[in-house]
C-alpha positions in Angstrom: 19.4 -36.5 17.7 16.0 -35.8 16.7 16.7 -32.3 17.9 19.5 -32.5 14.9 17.1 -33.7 12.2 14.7 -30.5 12.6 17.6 -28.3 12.9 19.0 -29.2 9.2 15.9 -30.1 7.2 16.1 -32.6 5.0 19.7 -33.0 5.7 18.9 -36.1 7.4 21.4 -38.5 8.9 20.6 -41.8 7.8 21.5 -43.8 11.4 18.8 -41.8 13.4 16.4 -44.2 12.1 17.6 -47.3 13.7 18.7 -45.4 16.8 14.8 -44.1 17.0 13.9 -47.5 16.1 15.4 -49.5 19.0 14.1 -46.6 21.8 10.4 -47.1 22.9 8.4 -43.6 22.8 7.6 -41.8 25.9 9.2 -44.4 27.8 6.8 -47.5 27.1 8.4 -50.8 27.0 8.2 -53.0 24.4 6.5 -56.0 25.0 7.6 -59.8 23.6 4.4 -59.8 21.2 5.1 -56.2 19.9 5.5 -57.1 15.8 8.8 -56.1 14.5 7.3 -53.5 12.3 6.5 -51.4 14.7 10.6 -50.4 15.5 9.9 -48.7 11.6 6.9 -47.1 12.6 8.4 -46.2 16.1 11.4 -44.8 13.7 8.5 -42.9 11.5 7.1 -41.1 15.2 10.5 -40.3 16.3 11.7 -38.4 13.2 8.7 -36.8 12.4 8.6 -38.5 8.8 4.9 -38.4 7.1 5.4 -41.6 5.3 7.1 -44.6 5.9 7.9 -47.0 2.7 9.0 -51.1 2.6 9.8 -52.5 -0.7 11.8 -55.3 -1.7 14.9 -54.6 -2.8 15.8 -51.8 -0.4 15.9 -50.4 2.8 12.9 -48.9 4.7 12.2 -45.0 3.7 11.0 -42.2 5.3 9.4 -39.4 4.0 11.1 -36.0 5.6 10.3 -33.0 4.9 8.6 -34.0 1.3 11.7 -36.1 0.3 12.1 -39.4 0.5 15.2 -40.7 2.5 16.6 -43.9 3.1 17.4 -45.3 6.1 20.6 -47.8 7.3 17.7 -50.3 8.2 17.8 -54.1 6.6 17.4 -54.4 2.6 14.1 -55.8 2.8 13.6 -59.2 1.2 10.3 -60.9 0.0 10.6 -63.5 3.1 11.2 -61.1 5.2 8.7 -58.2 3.4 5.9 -61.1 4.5 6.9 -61.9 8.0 6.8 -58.0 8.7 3.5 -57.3 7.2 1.6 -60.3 7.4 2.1 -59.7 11.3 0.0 -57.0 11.7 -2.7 -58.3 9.2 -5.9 -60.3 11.1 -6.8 -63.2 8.9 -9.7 -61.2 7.0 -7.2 -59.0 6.0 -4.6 -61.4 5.1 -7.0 -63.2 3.0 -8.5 -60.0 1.7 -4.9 -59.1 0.2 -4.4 -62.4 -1.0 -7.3 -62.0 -2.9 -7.2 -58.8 -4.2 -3.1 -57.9 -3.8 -4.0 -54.5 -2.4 -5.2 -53.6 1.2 -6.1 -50.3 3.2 -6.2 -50.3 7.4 -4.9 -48.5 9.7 -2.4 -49.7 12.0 -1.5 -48.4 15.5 1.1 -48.2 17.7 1.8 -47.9 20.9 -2.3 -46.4 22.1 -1.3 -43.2 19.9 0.3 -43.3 17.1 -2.2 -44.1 14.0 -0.9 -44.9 10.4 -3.2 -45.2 7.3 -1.7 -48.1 5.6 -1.9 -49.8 2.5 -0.5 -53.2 1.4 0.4 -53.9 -2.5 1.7 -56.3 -4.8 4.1 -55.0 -7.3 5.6 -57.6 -10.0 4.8 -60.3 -7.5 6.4 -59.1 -4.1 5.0 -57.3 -0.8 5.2 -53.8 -0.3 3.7 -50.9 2.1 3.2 -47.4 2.2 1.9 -46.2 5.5 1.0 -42.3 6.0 0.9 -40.9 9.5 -2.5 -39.9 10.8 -1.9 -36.3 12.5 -2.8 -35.9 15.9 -2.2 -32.3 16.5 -4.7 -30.4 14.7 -3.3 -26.5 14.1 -5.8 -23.8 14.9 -7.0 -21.2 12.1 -4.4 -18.7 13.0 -1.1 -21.6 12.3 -2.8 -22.0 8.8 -3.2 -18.4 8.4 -7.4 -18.8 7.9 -9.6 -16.0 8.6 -11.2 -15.7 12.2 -14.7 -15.3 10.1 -14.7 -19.2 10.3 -14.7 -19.2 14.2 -18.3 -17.5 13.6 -19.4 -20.2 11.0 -18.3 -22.8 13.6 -21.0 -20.9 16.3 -23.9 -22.1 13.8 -26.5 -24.6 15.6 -27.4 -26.1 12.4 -26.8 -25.9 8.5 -24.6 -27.1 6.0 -21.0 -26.0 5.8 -19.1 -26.7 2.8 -15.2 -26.4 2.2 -14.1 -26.8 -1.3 -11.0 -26.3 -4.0 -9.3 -28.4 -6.1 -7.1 -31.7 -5.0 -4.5 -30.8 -2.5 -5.9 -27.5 -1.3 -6.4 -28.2 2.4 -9.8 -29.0 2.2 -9.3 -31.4 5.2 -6.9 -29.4 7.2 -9.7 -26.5 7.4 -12.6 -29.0 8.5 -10.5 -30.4 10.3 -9.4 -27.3 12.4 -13.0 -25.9 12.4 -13.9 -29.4 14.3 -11.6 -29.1 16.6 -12.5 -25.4 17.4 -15.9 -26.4 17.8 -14.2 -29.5 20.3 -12.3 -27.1 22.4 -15.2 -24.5 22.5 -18.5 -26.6 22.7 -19.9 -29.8 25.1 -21.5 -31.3 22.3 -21.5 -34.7 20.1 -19.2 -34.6 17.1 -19.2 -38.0 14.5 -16.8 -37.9 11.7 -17.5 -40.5 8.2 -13.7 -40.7 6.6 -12.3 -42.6 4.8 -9.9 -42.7 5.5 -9.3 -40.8 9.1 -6.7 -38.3 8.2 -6.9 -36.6 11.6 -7.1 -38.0 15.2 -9.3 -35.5 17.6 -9.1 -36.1 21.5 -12.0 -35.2 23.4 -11.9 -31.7 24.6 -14.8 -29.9 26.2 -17.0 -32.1 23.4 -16.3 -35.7 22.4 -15.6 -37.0 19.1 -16.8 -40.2 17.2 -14.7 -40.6 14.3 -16.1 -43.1 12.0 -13.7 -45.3 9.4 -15.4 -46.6 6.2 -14.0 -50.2 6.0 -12.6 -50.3 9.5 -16.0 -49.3 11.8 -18.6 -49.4 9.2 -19.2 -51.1 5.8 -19.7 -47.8 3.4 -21.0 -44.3 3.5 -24.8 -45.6 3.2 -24.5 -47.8 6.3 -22.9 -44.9 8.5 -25.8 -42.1 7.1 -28.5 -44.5 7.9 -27.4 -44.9 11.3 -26.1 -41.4 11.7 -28.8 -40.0 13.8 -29.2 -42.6 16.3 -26.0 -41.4 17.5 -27.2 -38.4 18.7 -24.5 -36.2 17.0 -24.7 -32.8 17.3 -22.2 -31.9 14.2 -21.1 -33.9 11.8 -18.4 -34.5 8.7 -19.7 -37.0 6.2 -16.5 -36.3 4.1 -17.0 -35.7 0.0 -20.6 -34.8 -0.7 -20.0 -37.1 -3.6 -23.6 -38.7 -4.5 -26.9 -37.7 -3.9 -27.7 -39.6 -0.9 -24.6 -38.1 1.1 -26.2 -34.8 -0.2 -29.4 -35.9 0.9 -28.3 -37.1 4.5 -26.4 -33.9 5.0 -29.5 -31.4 4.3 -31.9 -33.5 6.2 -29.8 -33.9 8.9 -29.1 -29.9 8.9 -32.9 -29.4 8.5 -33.1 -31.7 12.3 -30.9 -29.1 13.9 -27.3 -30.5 13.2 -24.3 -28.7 11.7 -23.0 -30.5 9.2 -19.6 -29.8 7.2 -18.4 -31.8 3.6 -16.3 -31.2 1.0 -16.4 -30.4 -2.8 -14.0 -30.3 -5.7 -15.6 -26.4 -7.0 -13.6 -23.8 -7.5 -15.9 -21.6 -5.7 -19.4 -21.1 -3.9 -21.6 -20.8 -7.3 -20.2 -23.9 -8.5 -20.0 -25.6 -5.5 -24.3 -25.1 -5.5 -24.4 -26.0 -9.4 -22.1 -29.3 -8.9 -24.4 -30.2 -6.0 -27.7 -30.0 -7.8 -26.0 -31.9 -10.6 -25.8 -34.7 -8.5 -29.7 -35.3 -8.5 -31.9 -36.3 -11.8 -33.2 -33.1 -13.7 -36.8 -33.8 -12.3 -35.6 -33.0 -8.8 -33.5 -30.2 -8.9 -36.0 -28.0 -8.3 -36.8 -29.2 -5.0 -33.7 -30.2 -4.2 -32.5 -25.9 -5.0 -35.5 -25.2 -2.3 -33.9 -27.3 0.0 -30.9 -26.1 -0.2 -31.6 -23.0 -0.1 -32.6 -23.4 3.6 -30.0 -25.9 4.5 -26.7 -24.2 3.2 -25.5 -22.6 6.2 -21.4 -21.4 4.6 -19.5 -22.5 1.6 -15.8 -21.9 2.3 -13.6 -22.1 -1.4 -10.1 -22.2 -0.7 -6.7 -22.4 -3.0 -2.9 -22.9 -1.4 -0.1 -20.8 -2.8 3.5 -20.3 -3.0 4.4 -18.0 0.4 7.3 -15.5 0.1 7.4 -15.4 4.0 10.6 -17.2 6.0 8.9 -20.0 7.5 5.5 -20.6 5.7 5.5 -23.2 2.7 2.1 -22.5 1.1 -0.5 -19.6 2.4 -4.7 -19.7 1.5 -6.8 -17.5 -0.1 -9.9 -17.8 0.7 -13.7 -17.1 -0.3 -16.4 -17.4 2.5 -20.3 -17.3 1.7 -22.1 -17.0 4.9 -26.2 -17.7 3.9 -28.2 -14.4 4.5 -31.5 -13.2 3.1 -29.8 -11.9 -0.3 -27.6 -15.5 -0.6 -30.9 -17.4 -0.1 -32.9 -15.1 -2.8 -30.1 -15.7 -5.2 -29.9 -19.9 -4.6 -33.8 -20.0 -4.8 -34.0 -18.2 -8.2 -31.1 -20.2 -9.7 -29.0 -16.9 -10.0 -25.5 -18.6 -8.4 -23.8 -16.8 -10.9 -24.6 -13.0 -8.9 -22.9 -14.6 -5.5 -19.7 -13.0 -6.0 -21.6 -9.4 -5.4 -23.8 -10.7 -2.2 -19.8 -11.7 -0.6 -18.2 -8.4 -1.8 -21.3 -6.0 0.2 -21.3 -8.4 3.0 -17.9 -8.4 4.3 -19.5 -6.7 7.7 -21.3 -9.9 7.8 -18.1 -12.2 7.9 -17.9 -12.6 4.2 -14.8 -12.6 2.0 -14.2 -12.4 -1.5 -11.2 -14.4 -2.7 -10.4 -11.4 -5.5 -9.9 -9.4 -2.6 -7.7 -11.3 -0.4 -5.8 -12.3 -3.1 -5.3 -8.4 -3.4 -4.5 -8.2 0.6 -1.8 -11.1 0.3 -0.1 -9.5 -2.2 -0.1 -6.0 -0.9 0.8 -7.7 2.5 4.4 -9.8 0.6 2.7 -12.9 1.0 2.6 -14.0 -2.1 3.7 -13.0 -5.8 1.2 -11.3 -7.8 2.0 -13.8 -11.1 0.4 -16.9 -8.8 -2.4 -14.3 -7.5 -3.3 -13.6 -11.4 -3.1 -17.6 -11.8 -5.7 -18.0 -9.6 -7.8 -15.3 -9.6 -11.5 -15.2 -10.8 -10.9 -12.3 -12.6 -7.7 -11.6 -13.5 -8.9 -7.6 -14.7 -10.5 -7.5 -11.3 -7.9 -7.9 -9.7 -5.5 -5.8 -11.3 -7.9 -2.7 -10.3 -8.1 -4.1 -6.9 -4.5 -3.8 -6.4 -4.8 0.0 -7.9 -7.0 0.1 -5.3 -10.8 0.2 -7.2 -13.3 -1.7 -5.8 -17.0 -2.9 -7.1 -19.8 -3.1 -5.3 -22.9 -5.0 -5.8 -25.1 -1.6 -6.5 -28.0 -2.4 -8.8 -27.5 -6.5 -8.5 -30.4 -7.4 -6.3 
């Protein structure tokens, strides 16, 4: 049956759900204790539905394939809204929600199956939306990334940024780059999330992963205790304040590699928005320091894929730190960047103008979205006429 929901898409029949519900996965039994919830989440698992939605009113939904369907499960009541989801809530957290009418944990099921959940009131009654954690992490080919990151993820020490704008696969690229590093290197990895949007299994390394709320208080407590872990790369998540800033370049400085994300549009910005972050009378030590720390930034956008069987495809920029990278951060000239990438491609560098240009030559993608996000829209029509710049004359 489940072989019959991939087949037709989002063509989903509606029964499946209670049929997955009442079978236990990989042949565990369900024990007298289990909470009744779980047959939903067991019914999320089976299908392969990202989401899983209770409200009064109706019956439980899944998410499949983007779109929300319903199921032929009970119309959830308020009584019966509270019996489900107060019993899988400890008594902090029940009170917590009582308090505030909202609540984030995470909820397993069955050892292996991880949902990030939260708990809401809305106009007076229960419900919960609960997205799956993924387990299986792709590699960089699946997501169609460059191999140039498999060199960044060979780096000792430095920082490694990924950035883009909301909902560009920030995550999903850290999150593969960790788990190359896992399958590659017997080293310490520790993850700061919040929330844990990925599960790793030890591989040839072993990974920590680190839930703000569930295993420690906030990002401060987990950076302060960070390096008596003994981690040998880490993900502190959004560089979002100057002490996660702070923690990551001292903690590259110690011999660690360190990734976290940005909302920048591209490496130049990602080192202005940075600096930013710090009071005017530091910045100037602060650019120093990051001059030595910055190991990569990565920039990243998702578009529209023309090919049978790919959703969305990324261009991508990648600034790997060299001598002429450095020069340019130290001086405060972010804005000459673009020509260090565009003569270093030898090095592992690659300018997003230019793969733009090779995803639309290659059908990928449809030149009107490749103009729409383009640096230079003028730059890349001469690209795709096949004139290139160099970076003759800019250092």
């Amino acid at each position: 049956m489940v072989q019959r929901v991939e087949a037709r898409g989002i063509s989903v029949l509606e029964s499946v759900v209670i049929m997955a519900a009442e079978q236990p996965i990989d042949g565990q039994v369900n024990h007298d204790r289990d909470p009744e919830v779980n047959k939903l989440f067991r019914a999320a698992v089976k299908t392969r539905a990202s989401d899983l939605h209770l409200k009064v009113g109706q019956s439980p939904k899944l998410r499949l394939f983007g779109e929300l369907k319903k199921t032929t499960g009970e119309v959830m009541t308020a009584k019966r809204m509270e019996e489900l989801v107060f019993e899988i809530l400890t008594p902090a957290q029940r009170e917590f929600f009582l308090e505030h009418g909202t609540l984030d944990f995470a909820h397993e099921v069955d050892g292996e199956h991880r949902f990030r959940t939260n708990v809401f009131r809305q106009r007076g009654m229960i419900s919960l939306a609960a997205r799956r954690v993924n387990t299986i992490v792709p590699p960089f080919e699946e997501l169609h990334l460059p191999s140039a990151l498999a060199t960044v993820c060979e780096s000792r020490q430095g920082l490694v940024l990924v950035v883009g704008p909301t909902g560009c696969g920030k995550t999903t690229t850290i999150a593969s780059m960790i788990d190359h590093i896992n399958r590659t290197r017997s080293c310490h990895i520790i993850t700061v999330e919040d929330p844990i949007e990925y599960l790793f299994k030890d591989r040839k390394g072993i990974v920590s992963q680190r839930e703000i709320g569930l295993d420690t208080k906030d990002y401060d407590e987990a950076l302060t205790y960070l390096m008596r872990q003994d981690p040998d790369v880490v993900f502190v998540g959004e560089m979002r304040d100057a002490r996660t800033v702070t923690a990551g370049m001292r903690a590259s400085e110690t011999g660690h590699l360190v990734f976290g994300t940005m909302h920048s549009a591209n490496a130049a910005q990602a080192i202005h928005r940075l600096l930013d972050l710090f009071p005017q009378n530091e910045r100037d030590l602060v650019r120093q320091a990051l001059t030595l720390a910055i190991r990569a930034v990565v920039s990243q956008v998702l578009l529209p894929c023309l090919k049978e069987g790919v959703d969305r495809i990324p261009a991508v920029e990648i600034l790997i730190s060299n001598a002429a990278a450095r020069r340019l951060i130290s001086e405060g000239r972010e804005a000459d960047l673009p020509s260090v990438i565009r003569s270093s491609a030898a090095e592992g560098m690659q300018d997003l103008t230019y793969n733009l240009c090779e995803l639309v030559k290659a059908g990928s993608i449809d030149p009107k979205d490749a103009y729409k996000y383009a640096p230079n829209t003028e730059e890349l029509k001469m690209a795709l006429k096949g004139i290139t710049t160099t970076a003759s004359g800019i250092l």
